[in-house]
C-alpha positions in Angstrom: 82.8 180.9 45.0 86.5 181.2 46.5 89.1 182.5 44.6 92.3 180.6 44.1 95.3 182.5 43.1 95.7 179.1 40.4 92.4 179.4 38.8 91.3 175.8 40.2 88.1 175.4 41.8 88.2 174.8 45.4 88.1 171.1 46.2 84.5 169.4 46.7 83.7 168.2 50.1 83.1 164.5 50.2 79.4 164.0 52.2 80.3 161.6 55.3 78.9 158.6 55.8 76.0 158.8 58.4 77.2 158.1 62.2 73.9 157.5 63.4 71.2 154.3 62.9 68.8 155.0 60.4 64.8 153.6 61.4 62.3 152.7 59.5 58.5 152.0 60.1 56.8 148.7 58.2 53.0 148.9 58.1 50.8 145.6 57.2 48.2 147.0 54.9 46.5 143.5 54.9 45.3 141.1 57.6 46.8 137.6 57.2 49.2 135.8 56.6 51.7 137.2 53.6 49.9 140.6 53.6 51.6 144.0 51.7 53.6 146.2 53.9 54.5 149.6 53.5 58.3 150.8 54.4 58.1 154.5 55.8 61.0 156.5 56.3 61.6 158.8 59.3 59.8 161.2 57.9 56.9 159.7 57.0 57.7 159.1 53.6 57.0 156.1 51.2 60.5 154.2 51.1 59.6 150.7 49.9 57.0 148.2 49.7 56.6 144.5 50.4 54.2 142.8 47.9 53.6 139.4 46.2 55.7 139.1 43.0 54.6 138.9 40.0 53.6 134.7 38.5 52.8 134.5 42.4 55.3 132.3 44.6 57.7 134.9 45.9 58.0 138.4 47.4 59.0 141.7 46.0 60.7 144.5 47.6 59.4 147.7 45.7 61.1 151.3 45.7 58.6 154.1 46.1 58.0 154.7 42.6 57.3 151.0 42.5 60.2 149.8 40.3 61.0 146.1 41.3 64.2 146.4 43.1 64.8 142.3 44.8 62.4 139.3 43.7 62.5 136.8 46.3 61.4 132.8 45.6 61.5 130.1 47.3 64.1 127.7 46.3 63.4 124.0 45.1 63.9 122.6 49.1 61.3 123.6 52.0 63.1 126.4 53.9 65.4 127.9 51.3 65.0 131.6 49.8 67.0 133.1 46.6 66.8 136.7 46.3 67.6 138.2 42.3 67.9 142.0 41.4 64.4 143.3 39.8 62.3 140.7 38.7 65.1 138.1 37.4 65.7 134.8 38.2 68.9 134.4 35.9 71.6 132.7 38.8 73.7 135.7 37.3 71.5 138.0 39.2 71.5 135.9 42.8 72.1 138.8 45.8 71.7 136.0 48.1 70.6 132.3 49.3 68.8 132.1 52.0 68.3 128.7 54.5 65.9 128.4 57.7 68.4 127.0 60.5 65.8 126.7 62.8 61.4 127.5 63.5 60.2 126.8 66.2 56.9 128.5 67.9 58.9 131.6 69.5 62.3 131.4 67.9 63.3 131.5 63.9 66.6 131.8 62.6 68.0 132.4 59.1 71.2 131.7 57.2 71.9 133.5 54.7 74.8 133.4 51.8 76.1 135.6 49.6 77.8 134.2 46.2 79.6 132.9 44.5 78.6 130.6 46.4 76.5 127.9 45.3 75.2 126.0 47.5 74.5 125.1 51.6 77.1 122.5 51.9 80.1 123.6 54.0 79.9 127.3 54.1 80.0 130.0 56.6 76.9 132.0 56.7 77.4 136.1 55.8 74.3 137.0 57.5 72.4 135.4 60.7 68.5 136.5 61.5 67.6 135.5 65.0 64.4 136.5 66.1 60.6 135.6 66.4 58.6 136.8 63.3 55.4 137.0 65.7 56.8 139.0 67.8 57.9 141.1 65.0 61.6 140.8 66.3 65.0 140.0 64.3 68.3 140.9 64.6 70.7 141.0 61.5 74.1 139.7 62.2 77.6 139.7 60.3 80.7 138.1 61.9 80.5 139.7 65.6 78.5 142.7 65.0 74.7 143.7 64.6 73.8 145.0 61.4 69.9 145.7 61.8 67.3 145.2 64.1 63.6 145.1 64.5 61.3 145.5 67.0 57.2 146.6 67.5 56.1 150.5 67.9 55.8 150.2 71.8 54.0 153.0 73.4 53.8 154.0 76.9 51.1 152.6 79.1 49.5 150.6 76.5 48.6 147.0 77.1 48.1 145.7 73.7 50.8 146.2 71.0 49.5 146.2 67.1 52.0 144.0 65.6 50.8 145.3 61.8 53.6 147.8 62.6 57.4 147.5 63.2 60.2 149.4 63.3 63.3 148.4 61.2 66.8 149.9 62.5 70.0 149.9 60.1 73.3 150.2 61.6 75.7 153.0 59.7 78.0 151.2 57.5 75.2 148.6 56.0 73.0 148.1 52.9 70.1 149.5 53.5 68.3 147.4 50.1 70.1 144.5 51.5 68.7 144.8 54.6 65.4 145.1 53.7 65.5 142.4 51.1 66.3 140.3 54.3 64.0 141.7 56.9 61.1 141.0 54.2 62.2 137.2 53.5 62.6 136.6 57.4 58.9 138.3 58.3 57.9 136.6 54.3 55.4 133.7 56.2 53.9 135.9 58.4 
């Protein structure tokens, strides 16, 4: 411990924000459509999981200890998502709304809306997902810049690509819970 001539402890250093993308690697555990997947971190570690919620009709994102950390449901129109905190479904809990723009066979894209906004009508989306959910591929976007992406595990000199695995990469500056919420209701059909 340093000395001060005032008897004060010498000031804390704040931790810095990281400066570099953080990547993740989802695992399909199931074959199918709407199958579990596993989030590792770099390391290898369990992160999260993806798995049916509980009463059925929705998705839950899991921490590692498998405490429910975002429900997401389909909402009462084809192609609309709301995502709560745990397993709520109190509008007081909402983290998002989510609206399919646009599917088509190699191209999906996702609006989604943060509150207190209540509905579709008129509003500026906070988050676009472009991408193709076959191909395993979606790009996050806010305003002008890209928040996340995904892509599949490509190796060198091999053919055939496994598309049971992906990797999930988070810009520095974003949510990383928010971002996974959405990666799992953009990939939730597939």
């Amino acid at each position: 411990m340093e000395w001060r001539p005032d008897g004060a402890a010498p000031p804390v250093p704040v931790a810095a924000a990281p400066v570099v993308p953080v990547d993740f690697t989802v695992v399909k555990r199931r074959l199918g459509g709407g199958g579990d997947m596993e989030v590792r971190d770099a390391s290898g570690g369990l992160a999260f999981r993806f798995v049916e919620a509980a009463g059925g009709g929705g998705r839950a994102l899991l921490d590692a200890a498998g405490g429910v950390l975002v429900t997401v449901r389909s909402g009462e129109v084809m192609g609309e998502w709301q995502a709560f905190r745990g397993n709520s479904l109190d509008y007081k809990d909402i983290i998002y709304m989510a609206k399919s723009i646009s599917v088509c066979s190699n191209r999906k894209e996702v609006h989604v809306f943060m509150p207190p906004r209540s509905n579709f009508q008129d509003m500026k989306a906070s988050y676009r997902l472009i991408g193709n959910t076959s191909r395993r591929a979606c790009t996050i976007i806010s305003g002008d810049s890209i928040v996340s992406q995904t892509n599949l595990l490509y190796k060198l000199k091999k053919v055939v690509y496994s598309t049971r695995k992906f990797r999930v990469t988070i810009y520095p500056g974003n949510d990383t819970l928010l971002v996974m919420a959405m990666v799992m209701n953009f990939f939730m059909e597939k």
